[in-house]
C-alpha positions in Angstrom: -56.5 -68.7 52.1 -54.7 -68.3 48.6 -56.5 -67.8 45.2 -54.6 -70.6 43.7 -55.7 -69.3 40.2 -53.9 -66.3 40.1 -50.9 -66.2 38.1 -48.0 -63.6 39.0 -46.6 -61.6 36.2 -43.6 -59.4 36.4 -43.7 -56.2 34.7 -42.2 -52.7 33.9 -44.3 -50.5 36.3 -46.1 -51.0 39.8 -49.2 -49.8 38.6 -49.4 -50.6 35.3 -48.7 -54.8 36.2 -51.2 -54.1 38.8 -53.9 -53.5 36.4 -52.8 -56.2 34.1 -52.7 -58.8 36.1 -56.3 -58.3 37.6 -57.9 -57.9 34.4 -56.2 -61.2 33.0 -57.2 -62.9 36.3 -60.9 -62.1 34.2 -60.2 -63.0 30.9 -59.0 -59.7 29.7 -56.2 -60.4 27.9 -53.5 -57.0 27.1 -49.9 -56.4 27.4 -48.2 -53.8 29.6 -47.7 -51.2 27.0 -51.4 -51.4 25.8 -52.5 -50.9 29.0 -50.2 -47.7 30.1 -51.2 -46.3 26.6 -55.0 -46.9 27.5 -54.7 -45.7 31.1 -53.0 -42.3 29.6 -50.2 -43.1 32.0 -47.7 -40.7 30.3 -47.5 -37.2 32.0 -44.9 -34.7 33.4 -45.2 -32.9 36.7 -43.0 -30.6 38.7 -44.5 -28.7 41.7 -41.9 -27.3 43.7 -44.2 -26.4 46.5 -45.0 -30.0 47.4 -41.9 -31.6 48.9 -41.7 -35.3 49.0 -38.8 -36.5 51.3 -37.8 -33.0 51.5 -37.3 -31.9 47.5 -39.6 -30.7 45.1 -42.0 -33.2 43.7 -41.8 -34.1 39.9 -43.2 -37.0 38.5 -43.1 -38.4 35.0 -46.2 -40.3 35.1 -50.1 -39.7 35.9 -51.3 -39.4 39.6 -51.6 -43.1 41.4 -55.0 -44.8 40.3 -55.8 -43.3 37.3 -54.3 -45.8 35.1 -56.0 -48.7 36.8 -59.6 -46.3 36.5 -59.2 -45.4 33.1 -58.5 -48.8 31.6 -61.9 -50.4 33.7 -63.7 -47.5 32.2 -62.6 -47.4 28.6 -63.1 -51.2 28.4 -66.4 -51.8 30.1 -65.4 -53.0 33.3 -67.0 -52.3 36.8 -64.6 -51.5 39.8 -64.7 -50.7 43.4 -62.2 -48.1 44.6 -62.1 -48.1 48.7 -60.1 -45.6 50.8 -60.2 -46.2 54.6 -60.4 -43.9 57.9 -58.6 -46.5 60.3 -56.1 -49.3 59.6 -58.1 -51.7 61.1 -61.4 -51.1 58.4 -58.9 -51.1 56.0 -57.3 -54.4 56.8 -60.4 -56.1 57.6 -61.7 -55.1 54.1 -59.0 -56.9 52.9 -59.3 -59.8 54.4 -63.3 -59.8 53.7 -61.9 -59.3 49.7 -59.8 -62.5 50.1 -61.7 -64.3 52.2 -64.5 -64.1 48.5 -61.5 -65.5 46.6 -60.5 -61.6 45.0 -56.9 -60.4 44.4 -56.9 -57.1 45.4 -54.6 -53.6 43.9 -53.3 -51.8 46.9 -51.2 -48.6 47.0 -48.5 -48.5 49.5 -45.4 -47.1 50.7 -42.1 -48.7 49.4 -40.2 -48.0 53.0 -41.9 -50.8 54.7 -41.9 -53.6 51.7 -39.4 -56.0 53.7 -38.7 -58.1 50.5 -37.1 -55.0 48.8 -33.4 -54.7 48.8 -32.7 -51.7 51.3 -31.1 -49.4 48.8 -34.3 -49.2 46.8 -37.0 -48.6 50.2 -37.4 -45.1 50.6 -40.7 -43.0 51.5 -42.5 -43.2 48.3 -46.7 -43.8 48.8 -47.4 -44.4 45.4 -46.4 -47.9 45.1 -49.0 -50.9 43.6 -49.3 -54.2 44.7 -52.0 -57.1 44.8 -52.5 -59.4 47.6 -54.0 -62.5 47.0 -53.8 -64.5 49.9 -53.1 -64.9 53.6 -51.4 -67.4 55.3 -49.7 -68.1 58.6 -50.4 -63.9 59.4 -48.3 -63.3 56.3 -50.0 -61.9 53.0 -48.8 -63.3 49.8 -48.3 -60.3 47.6 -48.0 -59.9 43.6 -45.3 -57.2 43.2 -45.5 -56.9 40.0 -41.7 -55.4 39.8 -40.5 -58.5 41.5 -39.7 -61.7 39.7 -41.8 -63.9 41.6 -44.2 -63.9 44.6 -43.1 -62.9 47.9 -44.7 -63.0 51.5 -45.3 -59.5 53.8 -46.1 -59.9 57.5 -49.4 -58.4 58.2 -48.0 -55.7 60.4 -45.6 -54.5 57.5 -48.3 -54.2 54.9 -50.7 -52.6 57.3 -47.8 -49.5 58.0 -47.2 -49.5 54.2 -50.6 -48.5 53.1 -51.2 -46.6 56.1 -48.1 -44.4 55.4 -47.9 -41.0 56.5 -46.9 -38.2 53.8 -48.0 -37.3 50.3 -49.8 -39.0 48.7 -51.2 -40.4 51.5 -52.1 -43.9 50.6 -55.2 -44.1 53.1 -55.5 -48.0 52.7 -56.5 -47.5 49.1 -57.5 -50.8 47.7 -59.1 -51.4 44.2 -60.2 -54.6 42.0 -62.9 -55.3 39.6 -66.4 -56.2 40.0 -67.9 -57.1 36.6 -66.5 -57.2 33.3 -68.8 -56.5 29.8 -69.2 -59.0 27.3 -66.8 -56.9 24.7 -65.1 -53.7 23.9 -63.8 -51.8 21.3 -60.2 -51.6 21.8 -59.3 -49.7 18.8 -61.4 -47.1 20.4 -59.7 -47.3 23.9 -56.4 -46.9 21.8 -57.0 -44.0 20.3 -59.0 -42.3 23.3 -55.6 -43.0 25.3 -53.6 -41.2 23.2 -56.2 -38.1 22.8 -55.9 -38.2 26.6 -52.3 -38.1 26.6 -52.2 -35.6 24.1 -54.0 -33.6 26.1 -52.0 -34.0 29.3 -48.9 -33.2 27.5 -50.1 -30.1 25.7 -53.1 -28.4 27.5 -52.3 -28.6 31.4 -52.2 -26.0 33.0 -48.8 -24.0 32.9 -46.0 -23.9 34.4 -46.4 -27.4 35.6 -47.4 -29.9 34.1 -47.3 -31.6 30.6 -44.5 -29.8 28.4 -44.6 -26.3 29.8 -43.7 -28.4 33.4 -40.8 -29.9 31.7 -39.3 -26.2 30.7 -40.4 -25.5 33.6 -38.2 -27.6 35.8 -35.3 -26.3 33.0 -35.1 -23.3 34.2 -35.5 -24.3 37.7 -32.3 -26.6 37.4 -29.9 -24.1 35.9 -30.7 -21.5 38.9 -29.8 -24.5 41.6 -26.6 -23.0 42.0 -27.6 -19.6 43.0 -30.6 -20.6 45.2 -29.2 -23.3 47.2 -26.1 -24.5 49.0 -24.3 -27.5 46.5 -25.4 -30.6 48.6 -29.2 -29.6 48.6 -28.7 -28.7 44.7 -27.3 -32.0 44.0 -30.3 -33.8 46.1 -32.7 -32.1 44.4 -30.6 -33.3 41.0 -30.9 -36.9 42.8 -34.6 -37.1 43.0 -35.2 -36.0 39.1 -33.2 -39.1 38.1 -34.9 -41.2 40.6 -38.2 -40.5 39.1 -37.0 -40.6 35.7 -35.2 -44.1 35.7 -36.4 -46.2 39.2 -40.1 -44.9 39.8 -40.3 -44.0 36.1 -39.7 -47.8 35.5 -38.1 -48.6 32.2 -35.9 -45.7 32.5 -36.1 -42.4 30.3 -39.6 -41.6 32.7 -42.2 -44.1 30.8 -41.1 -42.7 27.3 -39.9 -46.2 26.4 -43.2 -47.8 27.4 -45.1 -45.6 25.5 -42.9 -46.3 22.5 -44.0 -49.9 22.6 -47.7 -49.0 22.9 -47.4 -46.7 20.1 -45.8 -50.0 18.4 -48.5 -51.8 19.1 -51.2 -50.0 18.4 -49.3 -48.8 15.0 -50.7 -53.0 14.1 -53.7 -53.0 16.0 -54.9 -49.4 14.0 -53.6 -50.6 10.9 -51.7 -47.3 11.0 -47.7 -47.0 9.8 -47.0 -43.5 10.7 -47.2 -44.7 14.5 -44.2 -47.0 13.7 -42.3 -43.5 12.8 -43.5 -42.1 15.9 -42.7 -45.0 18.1 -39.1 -44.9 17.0 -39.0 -40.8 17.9 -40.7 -41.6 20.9 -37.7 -44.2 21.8 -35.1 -41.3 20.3 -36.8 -38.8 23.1 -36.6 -41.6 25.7 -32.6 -41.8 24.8 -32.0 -38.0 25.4 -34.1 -38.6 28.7 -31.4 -41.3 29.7 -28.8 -38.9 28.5 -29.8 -36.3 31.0 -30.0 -38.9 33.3 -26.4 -39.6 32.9 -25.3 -35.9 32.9 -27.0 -34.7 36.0 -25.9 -38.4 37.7 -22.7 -36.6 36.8 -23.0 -33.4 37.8 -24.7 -34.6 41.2 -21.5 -36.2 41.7 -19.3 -33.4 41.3 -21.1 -31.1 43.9 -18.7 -28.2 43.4 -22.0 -26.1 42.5 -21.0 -25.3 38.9 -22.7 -22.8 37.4 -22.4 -24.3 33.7 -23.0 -27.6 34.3 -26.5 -26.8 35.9 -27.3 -24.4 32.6 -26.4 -27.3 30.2 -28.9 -29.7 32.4 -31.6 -27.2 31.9 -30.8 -26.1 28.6 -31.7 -30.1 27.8 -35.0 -30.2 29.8 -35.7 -27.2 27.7 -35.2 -28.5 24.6 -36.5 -31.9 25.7 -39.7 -29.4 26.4 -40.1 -28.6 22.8 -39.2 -31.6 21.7 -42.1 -33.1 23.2 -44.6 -30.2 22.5 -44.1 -31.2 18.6 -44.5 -34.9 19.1 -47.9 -34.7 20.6 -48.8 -32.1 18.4 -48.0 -34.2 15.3 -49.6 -37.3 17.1 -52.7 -35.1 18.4 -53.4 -34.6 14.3 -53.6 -38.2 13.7 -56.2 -39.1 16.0 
């Protein structure tokens, strides 16, 4: 049971590739960058109250599934979104899905994905996948962050979307229905980047969108004082994990949005968006170089007082930085 029409395609981000792939398995034809831009994938969050593997949760890109939702719904396509209350109705659903020749988007946990390297498989529930076949009590599975297709014992993939922990994957599972006979993607475009826009500039403070970015700032410089070096420098750890392995493409998405801002700069007929791609890549630099810094200061772990003010003295700059870019962008729209 394989759906020997689907073609695997590596991309930049889980749930991005996800998304791409199944709407090309339909005829909908759009690159990565077009479809993170669309889905308003480009966000920041930091919410030290929720603790993911034991830090503070921060997250450079939208919550898992609205990329994949926002995309269907801006180009006129039908989905069906299922979450389940028991393994078993969940993996039977799957099967059922298969079984009517449809790949299917799943969320998972990365710890239990067998064909990742072991350095990279950590307790992270917001990874995307597609299955689109079973064979031999193995599932064959689209990754689209892997070069090629791989094969998942059924046991493994049932414990990865079944994770315990935040998010709670629940079995999620997610594909198209029905797709329209057109859409107006020059409208999609520019609704994606009002979204974004929004996100970056009108969440709610302190934690998300730009304010969440200064936000985190001045969280990082007070490390030293509030806890003990090696929990300061795990804390460190998980920013730069976010930024440059979930935030795939390194400097937390900013680099993939540069490219949909190229794109769409043709695609809108509209040069200033070439300008604002290239600052959008500049930002995504200084992202990298705080990437680099606090990789270096995490190192160190002799608790500096300094070295964590100059770490949030960039987020806080990197703050207003992006504040003026999506104000500028928000007036073009």
């Amino acid at each position: 049971m394989i759906i020997e029409n689907f073609n695997h395609q590596q991309s930049a981000h889980c749930e991005s590739g996800v998304t791409l792939s199944l709407l090309r398995h339909y005829g909908i034809e759009l690159t990565e960058p077009l479809v993170f831009g669309i889905g308003a994938g480009y966000f920041f969050g930091h919410l030290p109250f929720v603790k993911v593997n034991g830090v503070p949760g921060t997250t450079f890109r939208i919550w898992p599934g609205y990329i994949f939702k926002r995309v269907c719904s801006q180009l006129g396509v039908q989905m069906k979104v299922q979450s389940f209350s028991s393994p078993e109705k969940g993996m039977n659903a799957l099967d059922e899905a298969l079984a009517g020749r449809q790949p299917v988007g799943l969320q998972s946990s990365v710890y239990y994905l067998s064909y990742f390297p072991p350095a990279f498989r950590f307790h992270f529930n917001a990874h995307n996948l597609i299955a689109f076949g079973k064979d031999n009590g193995e599932y064959i599975i689209s990754d689209p962050v892997m070069e090629g297709v791989t094969r998942l014992p059924a046991g493994e993939l049932e414990k990865a979307r079944f994770a315990k922990g935040f998010p709670a994957p629940k079995g999620k599972m997610y594909f198209p229905v029905k797709t329209s006979a057109g859409h107006d993607l020059p409208v999609a475009i520019k609704n994606g980047m009002k979204k974004t826009c929004f996100f970056m500039l009108k969440s709610p403070p302190p934690f998300f969108g730009h304010n969440g970015i200064a936000f985190l700032g001045r969280k990082v410089k007070k490390y030293p004082e509030k806890l003990e070096s090696r929990k300061a420098s795990l804390f460190i750890g998980n920013i730069i994990r976010m930024q440059e392995e979930i935030g795939t493409g390194g400097g937390g998405f900013r680099f993939l949005y540069a490219a949909f801002l190229q794109e769409s700069a043709r695609l809108l007929n509209n040069e200033k968006l070439v300008v604002m791609s290239d600052e959008m890549t500049r930002i995504g630099d200084e992202w990298r170089n705080f990437a680099y810094s606090a990789a270096r200061v995490m190192k160190d772990r002799s608790g500096n007082l300094a070295t964590y003010g100059e770490l949030g003295d960039m987020l806080i700059a990197l703050s207003a930085k992006e504040k003026d870019f999506f104000t500028r962008l928000s007036k073009q729209l």
